[in-house]
C-alpha positions in Angstrom: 7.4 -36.3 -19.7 6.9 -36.1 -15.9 5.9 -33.4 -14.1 6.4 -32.0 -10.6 5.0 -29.6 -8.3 7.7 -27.5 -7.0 6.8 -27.1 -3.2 8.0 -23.5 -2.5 6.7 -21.8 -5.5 4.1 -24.5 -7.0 5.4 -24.0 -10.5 5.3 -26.8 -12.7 8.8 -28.3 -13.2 8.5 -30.8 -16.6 11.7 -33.9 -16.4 13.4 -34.7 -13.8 15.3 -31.1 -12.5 17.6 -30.6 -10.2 16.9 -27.2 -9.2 13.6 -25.4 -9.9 13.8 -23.2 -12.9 11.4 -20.3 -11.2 12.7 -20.5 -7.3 15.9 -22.5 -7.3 14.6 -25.1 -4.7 17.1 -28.0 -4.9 14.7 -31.1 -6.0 17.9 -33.5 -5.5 19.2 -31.5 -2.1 18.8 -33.1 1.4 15.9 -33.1 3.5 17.5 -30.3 4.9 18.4 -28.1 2.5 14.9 -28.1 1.0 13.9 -27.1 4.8 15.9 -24.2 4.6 14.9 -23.4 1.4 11.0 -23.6 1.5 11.9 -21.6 5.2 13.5 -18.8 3.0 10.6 -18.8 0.5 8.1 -18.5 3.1 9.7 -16.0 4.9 10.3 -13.6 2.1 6.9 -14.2 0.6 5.3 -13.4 4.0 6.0 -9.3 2.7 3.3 -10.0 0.3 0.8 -10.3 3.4 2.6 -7.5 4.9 1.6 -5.0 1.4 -2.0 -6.7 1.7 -2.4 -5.5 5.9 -0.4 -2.4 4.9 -2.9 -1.7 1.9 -6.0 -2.5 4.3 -4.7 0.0 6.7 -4.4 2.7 4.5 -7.9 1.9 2.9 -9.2 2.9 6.2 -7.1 5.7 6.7 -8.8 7.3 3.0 -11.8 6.5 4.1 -11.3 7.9 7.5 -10.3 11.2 5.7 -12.7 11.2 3.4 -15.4 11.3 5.6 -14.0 13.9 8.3 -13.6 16.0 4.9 -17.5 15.6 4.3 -17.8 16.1 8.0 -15.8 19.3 7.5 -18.0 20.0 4.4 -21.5 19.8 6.1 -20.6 21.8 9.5 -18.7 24.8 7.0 -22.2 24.5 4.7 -24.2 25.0 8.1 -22.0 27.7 9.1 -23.1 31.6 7.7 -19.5 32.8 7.3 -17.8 30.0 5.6 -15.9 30.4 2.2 -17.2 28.6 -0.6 -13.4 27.9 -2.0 -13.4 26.4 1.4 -16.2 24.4 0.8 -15.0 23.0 -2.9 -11.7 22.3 -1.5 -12.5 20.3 1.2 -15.3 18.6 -0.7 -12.4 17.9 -3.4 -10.8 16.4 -0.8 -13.1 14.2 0.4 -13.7 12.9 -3.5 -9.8 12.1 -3.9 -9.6 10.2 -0.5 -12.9 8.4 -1.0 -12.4 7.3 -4.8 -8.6 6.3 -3.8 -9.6 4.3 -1.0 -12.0 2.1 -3.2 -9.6 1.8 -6.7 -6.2 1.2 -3.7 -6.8 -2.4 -4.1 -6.5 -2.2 -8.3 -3.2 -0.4 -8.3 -2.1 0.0 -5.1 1.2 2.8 -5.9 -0.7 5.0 -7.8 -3.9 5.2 -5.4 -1.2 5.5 -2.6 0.9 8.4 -4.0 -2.4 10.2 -5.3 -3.5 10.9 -1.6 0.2 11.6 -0.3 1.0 14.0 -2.8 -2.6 15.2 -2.2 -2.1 15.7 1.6 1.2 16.8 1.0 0.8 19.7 -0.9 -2.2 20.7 1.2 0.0 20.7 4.3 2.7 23.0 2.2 -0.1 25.4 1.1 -1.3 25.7 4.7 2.5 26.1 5.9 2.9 28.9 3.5 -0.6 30.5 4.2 0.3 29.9 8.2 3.2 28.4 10.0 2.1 27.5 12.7 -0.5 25.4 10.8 2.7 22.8 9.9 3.2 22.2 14.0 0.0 21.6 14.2 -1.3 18.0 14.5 2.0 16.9 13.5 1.6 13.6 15.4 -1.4 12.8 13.2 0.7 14.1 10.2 3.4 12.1 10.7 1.4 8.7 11.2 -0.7 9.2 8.1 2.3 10.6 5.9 4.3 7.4 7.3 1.4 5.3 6.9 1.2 6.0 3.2 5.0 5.9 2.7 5.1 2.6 4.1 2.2 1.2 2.2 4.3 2.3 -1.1 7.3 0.4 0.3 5.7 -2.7 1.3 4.1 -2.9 -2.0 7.5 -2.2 -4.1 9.0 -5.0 -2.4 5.6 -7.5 -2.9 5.7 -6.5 -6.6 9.0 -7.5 -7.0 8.9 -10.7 -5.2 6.1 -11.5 -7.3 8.1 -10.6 -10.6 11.0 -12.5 -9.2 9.1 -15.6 -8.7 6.6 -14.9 -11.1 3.2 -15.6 -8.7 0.7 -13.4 -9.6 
């Protein structure tokens, strides 16, 4: 029984096929057609390395938050009128960013939606507590929120074209 590589997907094909089982690259095609083909593999695996920059990003973003939260924890701690609720909750804060950040990596949705809903329903508790609290930073709001989003999107897609072509 013969075996062969197949060059988009680098599954093992056993006989002599004329498609590949896994990717569908035409083994019997013209030189052209397998051009086109491995061109269209490539180009839809590149979202793969798109979830993995995405992912990296928002790795630095955690930890960026985790830290200004244990910034935020140490100047309220030095301070002689600040809240200890304040304190926990911002030292809570820094644990969930920090601990996401690190695990991201091992499941990348669920240490992506833990922070969002996280920041989310912080920046709904501040709305209610004070409006004007919504408006501001918003810029900064809006790029981590998006940030996060994204991340989840990229990595939807990557999962399912590694299901689809079964690579990892």
């Amino acid at each position: 029984m013969e075996t062969l590589t197949c060059p988009a997907c680098k599954i093992k094909v056993y006989e002599n096929p004329d498609f590949c089982d896994n990717c569908k690259y035409p083994f019997i095609g013209s030189e052209k057609e397998k051009s086109i083909h491995i061109g269209k593999f490539i180009s839809k695996k590149g979202v793969v390395q798109d979830s993995s920059n995405a992912l990296g990003n928002v790795q630095k973003i955690l930890f960026f938050l985790g830290g200004l939260n244990i910034l935020t924890v140490i100047i309220m701690y030095s301070s002689t009128n600040s809240h200890w609720l304040d304190l926990a909750l911002n030292g809570f804060l820094a644990l969930v960013f920090i601990f996401c950040a690190i695990f991201l990596k091992k499941a990348p949705l669920l240490f992506t939606i833990l922070p969002l809903a996280t920041l989310l329903g912080v920046y709904t508790l501040n709305a209610v507590i004070d409006p004007m609290s919504l408006v501001n930073g918003i810029i900064i709001k809006v790029l981590i929120v998006g940030s996060l989003i994204y991340s989840m999107y990229l990595s939807l897609k990557a999962r399912k074209f590694q299901k689809l072509y079964k690579l990892g």
